[in-house]
LOGUGU-782108 format. One record per atom (N, C-alpha, C): residue in three letters; x, y, z. Coordinates in steps of 0.02 Angstrom, whole numbers, plus 50000, padded with zeros to 5 digits. Layout:
ALAXYZ;...
//
This chain:
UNK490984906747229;UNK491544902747253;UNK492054902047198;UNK492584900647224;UNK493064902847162;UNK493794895047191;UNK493874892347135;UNK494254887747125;UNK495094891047110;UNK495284888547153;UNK495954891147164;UNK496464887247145;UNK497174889847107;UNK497654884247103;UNK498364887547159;UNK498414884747216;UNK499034887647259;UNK499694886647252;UNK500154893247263;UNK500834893147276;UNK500744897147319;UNK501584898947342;UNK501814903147377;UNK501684910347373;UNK501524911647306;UNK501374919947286;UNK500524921247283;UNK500214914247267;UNK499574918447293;UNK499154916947349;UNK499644913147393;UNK499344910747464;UNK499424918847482;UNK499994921847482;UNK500354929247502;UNK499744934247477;UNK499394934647405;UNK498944938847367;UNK498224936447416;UNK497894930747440;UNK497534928447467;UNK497334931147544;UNK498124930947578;UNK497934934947636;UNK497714941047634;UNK498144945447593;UNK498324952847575;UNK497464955147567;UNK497234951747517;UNK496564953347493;UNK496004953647558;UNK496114946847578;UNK495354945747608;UNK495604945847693;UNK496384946047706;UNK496334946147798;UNK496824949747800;UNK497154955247774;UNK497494959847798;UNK497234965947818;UNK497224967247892;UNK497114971747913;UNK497424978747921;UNK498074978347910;UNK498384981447904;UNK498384987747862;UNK497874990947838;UNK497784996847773;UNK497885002547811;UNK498045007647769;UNK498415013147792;UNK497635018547826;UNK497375016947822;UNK496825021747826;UNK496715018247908;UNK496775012947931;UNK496665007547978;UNK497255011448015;UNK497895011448002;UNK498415012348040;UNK498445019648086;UNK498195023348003;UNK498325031648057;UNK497495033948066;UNK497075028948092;UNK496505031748120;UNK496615028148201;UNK497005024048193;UNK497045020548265;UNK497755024348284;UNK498165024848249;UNK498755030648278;UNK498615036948312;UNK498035039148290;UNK497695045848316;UNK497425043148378;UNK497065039648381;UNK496755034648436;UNK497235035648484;UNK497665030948465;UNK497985028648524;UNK498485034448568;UNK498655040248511;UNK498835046848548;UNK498565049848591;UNK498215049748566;UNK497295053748577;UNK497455052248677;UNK497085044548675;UNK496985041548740;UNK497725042748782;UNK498395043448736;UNK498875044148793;UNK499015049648820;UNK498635056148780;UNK498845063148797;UNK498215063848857;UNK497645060248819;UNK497055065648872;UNK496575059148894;UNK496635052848902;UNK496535050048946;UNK495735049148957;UNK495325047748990;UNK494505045648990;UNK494315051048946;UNK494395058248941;UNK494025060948916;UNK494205058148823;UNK494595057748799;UNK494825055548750;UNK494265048048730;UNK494345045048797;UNK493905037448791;UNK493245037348788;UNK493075043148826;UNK492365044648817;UNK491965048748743;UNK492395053748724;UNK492355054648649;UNK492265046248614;UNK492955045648613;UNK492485039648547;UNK492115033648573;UNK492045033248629;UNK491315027948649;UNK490665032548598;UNK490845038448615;UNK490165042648595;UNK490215043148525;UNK490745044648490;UNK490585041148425;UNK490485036448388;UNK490915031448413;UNK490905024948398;UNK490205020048405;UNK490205018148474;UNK489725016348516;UNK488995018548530;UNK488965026948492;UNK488395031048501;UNK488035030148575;UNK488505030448635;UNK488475030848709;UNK488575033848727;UNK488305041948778;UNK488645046348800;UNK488735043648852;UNK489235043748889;UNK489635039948968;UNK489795043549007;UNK489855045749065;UNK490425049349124;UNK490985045549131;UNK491355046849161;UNK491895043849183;UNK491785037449235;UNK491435041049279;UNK491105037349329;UNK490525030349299;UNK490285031249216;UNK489955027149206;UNK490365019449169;UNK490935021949149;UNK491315017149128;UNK491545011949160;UNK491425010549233;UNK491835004949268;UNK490865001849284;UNK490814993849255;UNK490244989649265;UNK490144991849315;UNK489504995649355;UNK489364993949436;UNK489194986949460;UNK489414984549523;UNK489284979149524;UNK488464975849532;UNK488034980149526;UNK487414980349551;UNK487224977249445;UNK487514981849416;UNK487354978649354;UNK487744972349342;UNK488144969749350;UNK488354962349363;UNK488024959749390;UNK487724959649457;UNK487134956949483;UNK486714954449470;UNK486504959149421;UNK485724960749417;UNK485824956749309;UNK486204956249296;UNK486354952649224;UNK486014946949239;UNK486054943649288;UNK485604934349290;UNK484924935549285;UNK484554940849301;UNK483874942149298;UNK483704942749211;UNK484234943549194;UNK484144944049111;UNK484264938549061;UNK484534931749088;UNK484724925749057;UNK484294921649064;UNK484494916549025;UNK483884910749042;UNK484384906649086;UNK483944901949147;UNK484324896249188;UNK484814893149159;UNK484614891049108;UNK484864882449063;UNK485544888449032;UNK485454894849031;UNK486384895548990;UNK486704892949064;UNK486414895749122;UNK487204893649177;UNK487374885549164;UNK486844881949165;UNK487114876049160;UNK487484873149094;UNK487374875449050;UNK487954877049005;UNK488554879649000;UNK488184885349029;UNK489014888349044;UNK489664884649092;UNK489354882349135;UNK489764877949190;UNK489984870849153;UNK489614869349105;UNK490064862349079;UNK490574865949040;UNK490344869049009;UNK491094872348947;UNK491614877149012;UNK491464878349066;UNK491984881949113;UNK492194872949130;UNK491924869449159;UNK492334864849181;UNK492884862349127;UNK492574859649072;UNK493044857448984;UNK493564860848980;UNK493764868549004;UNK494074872648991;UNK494444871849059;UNK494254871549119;UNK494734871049154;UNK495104864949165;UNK494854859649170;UNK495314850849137;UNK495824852349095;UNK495644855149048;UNK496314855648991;UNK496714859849027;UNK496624864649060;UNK497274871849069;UNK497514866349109;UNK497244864349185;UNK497474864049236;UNK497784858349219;UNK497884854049139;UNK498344851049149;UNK499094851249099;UNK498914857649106;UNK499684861549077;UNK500154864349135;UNK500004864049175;UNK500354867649248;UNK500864864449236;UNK501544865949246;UNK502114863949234;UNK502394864849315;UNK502944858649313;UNK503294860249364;UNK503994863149362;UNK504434866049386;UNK505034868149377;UNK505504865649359;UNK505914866249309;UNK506484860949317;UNK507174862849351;UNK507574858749375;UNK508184859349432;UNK508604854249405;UNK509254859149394;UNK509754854149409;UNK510334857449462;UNK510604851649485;UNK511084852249549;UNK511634848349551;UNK512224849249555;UNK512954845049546;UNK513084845549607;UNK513614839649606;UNK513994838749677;UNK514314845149688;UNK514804850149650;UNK515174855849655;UNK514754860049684;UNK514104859649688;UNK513694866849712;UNK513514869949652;UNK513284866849602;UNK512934870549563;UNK512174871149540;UNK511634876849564;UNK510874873349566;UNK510794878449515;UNK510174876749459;UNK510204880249418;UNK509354878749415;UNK508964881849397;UNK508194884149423;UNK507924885749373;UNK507364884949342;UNK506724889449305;UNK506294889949337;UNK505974894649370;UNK505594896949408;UNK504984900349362;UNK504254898649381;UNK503804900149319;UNK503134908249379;UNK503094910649349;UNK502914915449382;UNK502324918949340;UNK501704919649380;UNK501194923849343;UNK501154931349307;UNK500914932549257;UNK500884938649241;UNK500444942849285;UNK500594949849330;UNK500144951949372;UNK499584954049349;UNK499454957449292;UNK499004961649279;UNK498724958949207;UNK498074959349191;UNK497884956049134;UNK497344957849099;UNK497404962949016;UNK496734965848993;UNK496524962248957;UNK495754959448947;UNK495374955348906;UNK495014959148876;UNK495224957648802;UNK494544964048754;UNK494084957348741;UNK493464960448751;UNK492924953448716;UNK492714961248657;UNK492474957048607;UNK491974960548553;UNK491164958648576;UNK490894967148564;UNK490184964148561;UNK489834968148520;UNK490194971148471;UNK489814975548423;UNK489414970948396;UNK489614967248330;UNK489084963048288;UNK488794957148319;UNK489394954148393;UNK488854949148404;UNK489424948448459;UNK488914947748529;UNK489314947748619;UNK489504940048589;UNK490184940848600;UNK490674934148602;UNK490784933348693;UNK490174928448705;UNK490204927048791;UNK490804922348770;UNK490834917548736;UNK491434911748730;UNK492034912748741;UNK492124920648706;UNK492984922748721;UNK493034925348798;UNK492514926948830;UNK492474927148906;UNK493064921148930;UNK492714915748933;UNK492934910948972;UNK493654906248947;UNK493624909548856;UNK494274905148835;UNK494894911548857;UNK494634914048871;UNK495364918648888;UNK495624917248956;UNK494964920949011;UNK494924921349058;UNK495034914949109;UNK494844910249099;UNK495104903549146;UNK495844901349136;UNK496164900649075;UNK496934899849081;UNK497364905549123;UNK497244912149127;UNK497204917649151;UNK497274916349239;UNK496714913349252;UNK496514911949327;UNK496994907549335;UNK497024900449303;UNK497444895549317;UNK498194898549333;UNK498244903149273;UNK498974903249283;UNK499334906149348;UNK498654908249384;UNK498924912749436;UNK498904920749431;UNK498524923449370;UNK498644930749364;UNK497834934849407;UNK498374937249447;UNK498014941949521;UNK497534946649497;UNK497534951049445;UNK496934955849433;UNK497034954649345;UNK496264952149326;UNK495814952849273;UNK495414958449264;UNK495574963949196;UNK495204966949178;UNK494874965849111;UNK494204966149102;UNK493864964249033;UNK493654970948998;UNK493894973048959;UNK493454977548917;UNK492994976848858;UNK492244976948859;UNK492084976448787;UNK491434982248786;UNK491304984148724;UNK490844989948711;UNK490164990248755;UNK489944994148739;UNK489324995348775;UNK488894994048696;UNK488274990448755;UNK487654992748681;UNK487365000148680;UNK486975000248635;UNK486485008948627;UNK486255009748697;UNK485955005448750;UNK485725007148815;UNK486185009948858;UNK486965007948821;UNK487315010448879;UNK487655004848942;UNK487214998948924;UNK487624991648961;UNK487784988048938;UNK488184982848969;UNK488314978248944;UNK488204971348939;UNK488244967448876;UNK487684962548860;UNK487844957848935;UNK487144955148955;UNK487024952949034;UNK487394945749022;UNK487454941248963;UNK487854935048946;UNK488434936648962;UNK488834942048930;UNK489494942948971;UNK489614945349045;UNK489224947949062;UNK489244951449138;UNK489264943549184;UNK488734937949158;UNK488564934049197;UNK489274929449205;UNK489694929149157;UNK490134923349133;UNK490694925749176;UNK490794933849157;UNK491344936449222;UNK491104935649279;UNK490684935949321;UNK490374935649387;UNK490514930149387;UNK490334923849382;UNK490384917349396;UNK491184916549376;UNK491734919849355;UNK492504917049342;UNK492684921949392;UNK492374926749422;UNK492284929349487;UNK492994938049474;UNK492524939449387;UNK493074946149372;UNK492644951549372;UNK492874955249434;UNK492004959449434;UNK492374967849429;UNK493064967849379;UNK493154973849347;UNK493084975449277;UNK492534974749263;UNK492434977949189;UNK492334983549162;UNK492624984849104;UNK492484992149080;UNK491854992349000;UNK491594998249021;UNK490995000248951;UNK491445003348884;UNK491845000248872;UNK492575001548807;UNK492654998448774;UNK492764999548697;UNK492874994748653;UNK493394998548613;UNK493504995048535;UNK493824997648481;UNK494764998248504;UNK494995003248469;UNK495795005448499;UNK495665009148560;UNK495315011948579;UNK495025017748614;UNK495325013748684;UNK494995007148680;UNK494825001148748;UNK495794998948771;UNK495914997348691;UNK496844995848707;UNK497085000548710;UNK497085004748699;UNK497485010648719;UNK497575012248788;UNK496775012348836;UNK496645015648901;UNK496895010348951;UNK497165002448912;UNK497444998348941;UNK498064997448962;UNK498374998848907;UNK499014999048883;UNK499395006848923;UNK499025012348923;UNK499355018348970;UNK499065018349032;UNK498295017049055;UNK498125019049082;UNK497835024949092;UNK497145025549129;UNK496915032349134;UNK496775033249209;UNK496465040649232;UNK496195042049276;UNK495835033949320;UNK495365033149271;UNK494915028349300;UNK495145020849285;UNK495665020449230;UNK495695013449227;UNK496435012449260;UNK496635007849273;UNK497305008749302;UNK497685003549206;UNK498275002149202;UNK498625000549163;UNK498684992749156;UNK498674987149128;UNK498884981049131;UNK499674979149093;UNK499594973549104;UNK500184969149085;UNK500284966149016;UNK499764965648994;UNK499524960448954;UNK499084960948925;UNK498924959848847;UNK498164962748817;UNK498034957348774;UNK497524951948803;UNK497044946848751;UNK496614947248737;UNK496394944248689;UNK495684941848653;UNK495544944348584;UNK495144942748535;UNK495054941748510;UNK494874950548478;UNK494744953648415;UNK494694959848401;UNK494444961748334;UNK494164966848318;UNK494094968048253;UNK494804974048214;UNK494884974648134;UNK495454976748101;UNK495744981248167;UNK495424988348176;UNK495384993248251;UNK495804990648304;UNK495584984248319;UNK495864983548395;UNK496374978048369;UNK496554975748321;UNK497174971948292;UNK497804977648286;UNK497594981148254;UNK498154986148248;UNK498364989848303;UNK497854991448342;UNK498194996848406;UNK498314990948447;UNK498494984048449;UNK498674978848480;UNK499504978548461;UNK499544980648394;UNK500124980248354;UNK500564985748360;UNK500354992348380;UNK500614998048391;UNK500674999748460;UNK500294995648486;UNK500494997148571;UNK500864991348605;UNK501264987548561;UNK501384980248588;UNK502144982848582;UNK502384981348674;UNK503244983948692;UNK502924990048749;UNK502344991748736;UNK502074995648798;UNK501814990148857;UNK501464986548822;UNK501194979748853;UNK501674974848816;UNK501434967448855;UNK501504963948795;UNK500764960748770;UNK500614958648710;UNK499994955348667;UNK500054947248657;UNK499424946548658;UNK499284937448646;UNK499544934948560;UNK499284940048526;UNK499394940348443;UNK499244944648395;UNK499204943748347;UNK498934948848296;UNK498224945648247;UNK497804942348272;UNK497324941248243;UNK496894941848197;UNK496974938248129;UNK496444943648084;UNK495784939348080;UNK495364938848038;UNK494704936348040;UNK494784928148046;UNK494204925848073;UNK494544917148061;UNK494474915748008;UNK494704908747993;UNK495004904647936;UNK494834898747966;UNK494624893847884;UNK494604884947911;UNK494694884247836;UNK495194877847844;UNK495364874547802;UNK495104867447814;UNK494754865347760;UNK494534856847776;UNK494624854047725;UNK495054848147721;UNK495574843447701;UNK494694836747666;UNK494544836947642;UNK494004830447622;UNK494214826647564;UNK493854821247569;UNK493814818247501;UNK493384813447463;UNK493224809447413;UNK492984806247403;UNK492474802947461;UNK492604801947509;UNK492234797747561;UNK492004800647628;UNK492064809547603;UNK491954814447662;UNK491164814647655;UNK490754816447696;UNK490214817847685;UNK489864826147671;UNK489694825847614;UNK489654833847575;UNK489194836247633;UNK488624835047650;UNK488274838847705;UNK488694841347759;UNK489084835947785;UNK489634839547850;UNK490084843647804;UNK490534845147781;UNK490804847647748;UNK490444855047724;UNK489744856647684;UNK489464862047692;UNK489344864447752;UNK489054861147783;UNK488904864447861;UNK489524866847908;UNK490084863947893;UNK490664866247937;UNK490894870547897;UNK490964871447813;UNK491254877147781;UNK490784884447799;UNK490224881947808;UNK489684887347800;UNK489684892747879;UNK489974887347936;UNK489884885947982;UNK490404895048019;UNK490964895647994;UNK491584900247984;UNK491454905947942;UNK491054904347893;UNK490954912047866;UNK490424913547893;UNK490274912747941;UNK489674916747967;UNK489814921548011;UNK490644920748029;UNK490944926948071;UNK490994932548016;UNK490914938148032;UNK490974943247991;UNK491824942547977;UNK491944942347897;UNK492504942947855;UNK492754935047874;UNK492264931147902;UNK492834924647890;UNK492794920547846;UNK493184918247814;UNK493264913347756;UNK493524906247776;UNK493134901447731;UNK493504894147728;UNK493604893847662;UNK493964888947684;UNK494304885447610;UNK494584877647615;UNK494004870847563;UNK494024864447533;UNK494744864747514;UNK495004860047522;UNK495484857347499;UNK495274849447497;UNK495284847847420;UNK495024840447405;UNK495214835347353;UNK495344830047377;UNK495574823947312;UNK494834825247259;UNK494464825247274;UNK493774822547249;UNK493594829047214;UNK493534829347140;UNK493354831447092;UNK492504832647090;UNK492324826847102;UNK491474827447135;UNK491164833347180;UNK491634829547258;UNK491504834447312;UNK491524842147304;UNK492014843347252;UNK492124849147252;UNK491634853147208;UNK491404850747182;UNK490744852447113;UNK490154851847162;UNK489984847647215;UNK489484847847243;UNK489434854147299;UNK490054855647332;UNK490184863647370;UNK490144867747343;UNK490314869147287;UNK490424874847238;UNK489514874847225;UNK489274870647201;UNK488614871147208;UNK488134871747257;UNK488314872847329;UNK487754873847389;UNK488074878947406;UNK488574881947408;UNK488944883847453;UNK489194894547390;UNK489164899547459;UNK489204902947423;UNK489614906947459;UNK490364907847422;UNK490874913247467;UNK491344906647470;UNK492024910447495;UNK492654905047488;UNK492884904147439;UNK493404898447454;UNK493724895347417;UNK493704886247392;UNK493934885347360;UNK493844874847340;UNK494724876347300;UNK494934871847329;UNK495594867847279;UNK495764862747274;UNK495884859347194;UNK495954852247199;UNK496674852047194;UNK496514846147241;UNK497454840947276;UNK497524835647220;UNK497864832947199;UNK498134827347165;UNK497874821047206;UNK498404823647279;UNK498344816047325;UNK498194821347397;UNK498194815247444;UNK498104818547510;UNK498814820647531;UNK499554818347497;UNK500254822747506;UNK500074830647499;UNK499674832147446;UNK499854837247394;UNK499444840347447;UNK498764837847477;UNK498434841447523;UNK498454845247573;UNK499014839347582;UNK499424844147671;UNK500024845447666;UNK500244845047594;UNK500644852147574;UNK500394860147569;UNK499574859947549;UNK499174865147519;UNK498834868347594;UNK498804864847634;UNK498654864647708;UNK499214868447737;UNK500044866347736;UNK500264867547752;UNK500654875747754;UNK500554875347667;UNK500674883347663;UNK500194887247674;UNK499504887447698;UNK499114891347704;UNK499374892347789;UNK499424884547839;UNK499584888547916;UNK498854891147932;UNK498304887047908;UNK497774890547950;UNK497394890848018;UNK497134896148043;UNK496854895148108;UNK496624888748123;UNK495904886348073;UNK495834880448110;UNK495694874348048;UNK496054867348051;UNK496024864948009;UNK495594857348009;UNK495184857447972;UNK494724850648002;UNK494904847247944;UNK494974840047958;UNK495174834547932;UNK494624829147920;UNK494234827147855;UNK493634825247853;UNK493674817947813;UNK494194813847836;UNK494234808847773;UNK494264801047822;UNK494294796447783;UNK494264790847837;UNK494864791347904;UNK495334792047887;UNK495864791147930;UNK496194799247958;UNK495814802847974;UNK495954809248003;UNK496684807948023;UNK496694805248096;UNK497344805148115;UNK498024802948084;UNK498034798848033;UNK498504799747994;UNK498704801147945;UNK498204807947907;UNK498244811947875;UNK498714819347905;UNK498404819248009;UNK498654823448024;UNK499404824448028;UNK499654816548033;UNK500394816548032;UNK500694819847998;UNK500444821847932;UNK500784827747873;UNK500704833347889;UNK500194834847946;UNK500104844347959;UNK500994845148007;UNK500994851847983;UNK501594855048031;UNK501294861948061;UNK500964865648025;UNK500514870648028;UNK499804871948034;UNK499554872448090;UNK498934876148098;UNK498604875548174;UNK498344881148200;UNK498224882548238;UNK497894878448291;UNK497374875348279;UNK496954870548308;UNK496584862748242;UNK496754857648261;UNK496684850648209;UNK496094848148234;UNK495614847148199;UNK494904844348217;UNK494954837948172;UNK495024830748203;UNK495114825548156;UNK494164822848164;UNK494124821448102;UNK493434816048087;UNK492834820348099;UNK492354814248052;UNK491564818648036;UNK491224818348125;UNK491414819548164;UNK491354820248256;UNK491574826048279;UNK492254829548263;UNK492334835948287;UNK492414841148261;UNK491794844048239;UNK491794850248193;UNK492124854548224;UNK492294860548205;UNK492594866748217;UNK492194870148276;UNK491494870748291;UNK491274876148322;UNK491174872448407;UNK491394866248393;UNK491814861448468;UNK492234866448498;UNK492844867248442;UNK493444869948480;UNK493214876348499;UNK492554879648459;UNK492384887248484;UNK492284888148548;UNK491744882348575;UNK491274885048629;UNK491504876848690;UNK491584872948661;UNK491684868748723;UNK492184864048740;UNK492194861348688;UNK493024855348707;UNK493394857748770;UNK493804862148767;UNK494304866148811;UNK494794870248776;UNK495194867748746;UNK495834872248708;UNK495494879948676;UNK495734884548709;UNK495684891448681;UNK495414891648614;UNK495014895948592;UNK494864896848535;UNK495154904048501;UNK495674905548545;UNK496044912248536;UNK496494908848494;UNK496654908248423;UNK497314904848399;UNK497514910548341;UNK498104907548331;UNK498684912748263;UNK498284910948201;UNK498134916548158;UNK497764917348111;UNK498284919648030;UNK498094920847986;UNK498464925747937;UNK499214920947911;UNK499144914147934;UNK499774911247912;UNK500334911447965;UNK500184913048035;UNK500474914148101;UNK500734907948126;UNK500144903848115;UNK500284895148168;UNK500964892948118;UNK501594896148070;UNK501794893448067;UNK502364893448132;UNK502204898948155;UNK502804901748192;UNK502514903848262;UNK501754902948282;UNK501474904748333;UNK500784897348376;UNK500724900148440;UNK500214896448453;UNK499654899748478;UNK499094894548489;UNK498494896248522;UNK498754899048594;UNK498184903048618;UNK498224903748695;UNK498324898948751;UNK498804899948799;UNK498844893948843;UNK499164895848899;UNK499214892348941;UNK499494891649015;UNK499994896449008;UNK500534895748963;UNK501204901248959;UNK501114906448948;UNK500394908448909;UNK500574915148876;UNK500244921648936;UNK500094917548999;UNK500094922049034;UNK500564921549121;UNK501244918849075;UNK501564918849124;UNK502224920349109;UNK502804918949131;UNK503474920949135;UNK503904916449173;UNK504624917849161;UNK505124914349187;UNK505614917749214;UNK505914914849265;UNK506434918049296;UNK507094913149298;UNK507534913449269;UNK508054908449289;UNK508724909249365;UNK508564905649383;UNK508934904549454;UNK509694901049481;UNK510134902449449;UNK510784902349449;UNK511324903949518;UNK511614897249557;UNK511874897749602;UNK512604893449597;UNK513124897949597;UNK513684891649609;UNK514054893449678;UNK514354885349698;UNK514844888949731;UNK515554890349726;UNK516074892449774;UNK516634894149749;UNK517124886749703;UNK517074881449729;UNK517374877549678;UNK516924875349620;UNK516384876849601;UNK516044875349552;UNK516354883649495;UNK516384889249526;UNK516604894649482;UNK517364894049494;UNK517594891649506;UNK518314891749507;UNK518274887249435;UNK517774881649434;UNK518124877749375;UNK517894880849311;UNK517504883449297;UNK517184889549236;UNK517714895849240;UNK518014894749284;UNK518574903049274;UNK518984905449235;UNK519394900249201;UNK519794900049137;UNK519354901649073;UNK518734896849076;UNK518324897749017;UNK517994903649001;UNK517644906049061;UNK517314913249039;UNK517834918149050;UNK518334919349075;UNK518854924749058;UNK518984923548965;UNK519404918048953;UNK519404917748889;UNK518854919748849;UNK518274917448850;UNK517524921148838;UNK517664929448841;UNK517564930648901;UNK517674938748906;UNK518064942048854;UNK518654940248847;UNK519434941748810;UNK519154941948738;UNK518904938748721;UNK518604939348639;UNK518154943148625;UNK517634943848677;UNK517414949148674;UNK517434956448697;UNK518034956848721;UNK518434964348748;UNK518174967448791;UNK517734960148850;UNK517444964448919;UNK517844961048965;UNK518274965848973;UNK518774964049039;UNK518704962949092;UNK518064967449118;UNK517684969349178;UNK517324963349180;UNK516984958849133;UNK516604953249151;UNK517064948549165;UNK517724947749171;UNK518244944149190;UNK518314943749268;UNK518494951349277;UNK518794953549333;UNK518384953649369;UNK517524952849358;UNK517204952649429;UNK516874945149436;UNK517494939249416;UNK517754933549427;UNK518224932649472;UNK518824934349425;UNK519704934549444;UNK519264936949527;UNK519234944449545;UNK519134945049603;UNK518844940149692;UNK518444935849661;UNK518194933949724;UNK518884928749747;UNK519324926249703;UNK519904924249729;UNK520774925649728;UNK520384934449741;UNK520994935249754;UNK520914937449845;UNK520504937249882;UNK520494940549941;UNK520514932849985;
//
């Protein structure tokens, strides 16, 4: 563990090192990829399942049969459904109470002016299940998804060595009732999304969660689709101090690097605490704060995925965050809450993103349309103004197909 002193230049050296995915060897092996799948399509997808995945597949074997969805509950234990159904309910309480209603305004002149909110049609979900089936990102993707109104869900995630797929995820889609899945993972999976193949048809939209591979061909195929984010490994920052309790504090630091490549990082008044982590605790980071200002200044420039707050007065410590993805206040809501059950997505902006980005939510799988109606004395009184408008900017034509409706 290594004691850190932060600025601006080595918060920047910090990402670079340990969560930039971005390396050139990363870029043009998924550039080939993603050609690859646009020139020649399943057969392209089925090559690297078979390398990758060490799966030989047909074409025909890549779409879940529904008989293996089925037949996935024969492979679970009882007690996950009933689990599973409290964390689907937690998750749907929160979306369903983001539903927004439209806003309208309307003048006496005849003028109605509209935001109209509209679902995204089509929608690809990568889950990972190489090092370990993430059933969780099943349902944190997939239920805001449903809520929002989006008509066809597709999930892609790898196949194991047998050739299926893990029966925890099969079961979680069946019960959110998405019974098109594909045996695809890596760039291989966004790619066949993003163009489309023979067997897969094309989506709208590409979420969830990914390894370096499927970050980048997220990044290189994004304007073909559009993407949820650019995700790199998670991150937790926890804010403690003097009066935090070192056991919670190890167990929630410890708690994040157990994702492959994820790191936390102490941020602490307490000179103690920090000698006592540094001593149980192996991997990461520790930095000492002056005060709790200096803290969620040190908080702040990092912008991390998820930031837990461990000191008497959580919540008005949080008043100083501006940045970070998801806020876990007090020794009550550890981090791996927001993973698997609370409700709020556990899909969030990573890499120093939340300064400028958010978690997954109700919007990000939807759209707007604005709805603009006047009538003739409501544009009669804007007629002077946007001609003058026009005139400065030397479109005459956006004038004249004004001037016109009163000259007849």
């Amino acid at each position: 563990m290594k004691l850190l002193k932060l600025n601006s230049k080595n918060i920047q050296q910090l990402y670079d090192r340990h969560f930039y995915y971005r390396r050139k060897s990363v870029v043009d092996k998924v550039s080939r990829i993603v050609e690859d799948v646009r020139s020649h399509g399943d057969e392209a997808v089925l090559k690297y399942t078979q390398r990758f995945d060490h799966v030989k597949l047909t074409a025909k074997d890549l779409r879940v049969a529904e008989s293996e969805i089925s037949g996935a509950f024969q492979n679970i234990k009882p007690e996950f459904i009933a689990t599973l159904k409290m964390a689907i309910n937690n998750v749907s309480a929160f979306y369903r109470s983001q539903v927004k209603k439209p806003c309208c305004i309307k003048s006496e002149d005849g003028i109605l002016l509209k935001e109209e909110f509209r679902p995204i049609d089509t929608v690809g979900v990568y889950i990972p299940a190489g090092t370990a089936p993430l059933v969780s990102s099943v349902y944190m993707t997939v239920i805001p998804a449903k809520i929002a109104g989006v008509k066809r869900i597709v999930i892609v995630t790898p196949p194991g060595r047998d050739g299926r797929v893990n029966p925890h995820i099969l079961a979680v889609a069946n019960l959110l009732n998405v019974n098109e899945v594909y045996k695809i993972g890596g760039a291989q999976a966004i790619a066949a999304l993003a163009f489309g193949t023979k067997t897969i048809s094309r989506v709208d939209k590409i979420v969830g969660p990914g390894n370096a591979y499927v970050t980048e061909a997220k990044r290189q195929l994004f304007g073909y689709v559009d993407i949820d984010m650019l995700a790199g490994p998670t991150e937790l920052v926890i804010i403690a101090n003097r009066l935090s309790n070192p056991d919670f504090v190890v167990a929630d630091f410890e708690s994040q690097v157990e994702h492959a490549g994820g790191i936390s990082i102490l941020v602490s008044t307490s000179k103690q605490l920090i000698k006592q982590v540094k001593n149980r605790v192996q991997g990461g980071f520790v930095i000492y704060a002056k005060n709790m200002e200096e803290a969620c200044d040190i908080a702040n420039k990092i912008a991390p995925e998820h930031l837990q707050i461990l000191t008497s007065n959580p919540a008005g410590v949080a008043k100083m965050i501006k940045h970070a993805g998801a806020i876990f206040l007090g020794p009550y809501s550890p981090t791996p809450l927001g993973d698997y059950m609370a409700g709020p997505s556990h899909v969030l902006p990573t890499l120093g993103t939340a300064k400028f980005s958010s978690g997954l939510s109700l919007s990000s799988f939807m759209k707007t349309s604005h709805i603009i109606s006047y009538s003739r004395k409501a544009l009669e009184k804007v007629r002077g103004p946007l001609e003058h408008i026009a005139s400065i900017e030397g479109l005459v034509k956006h004038a004249e197909a004004v001037n016109i409706r009163f000259k007849a």
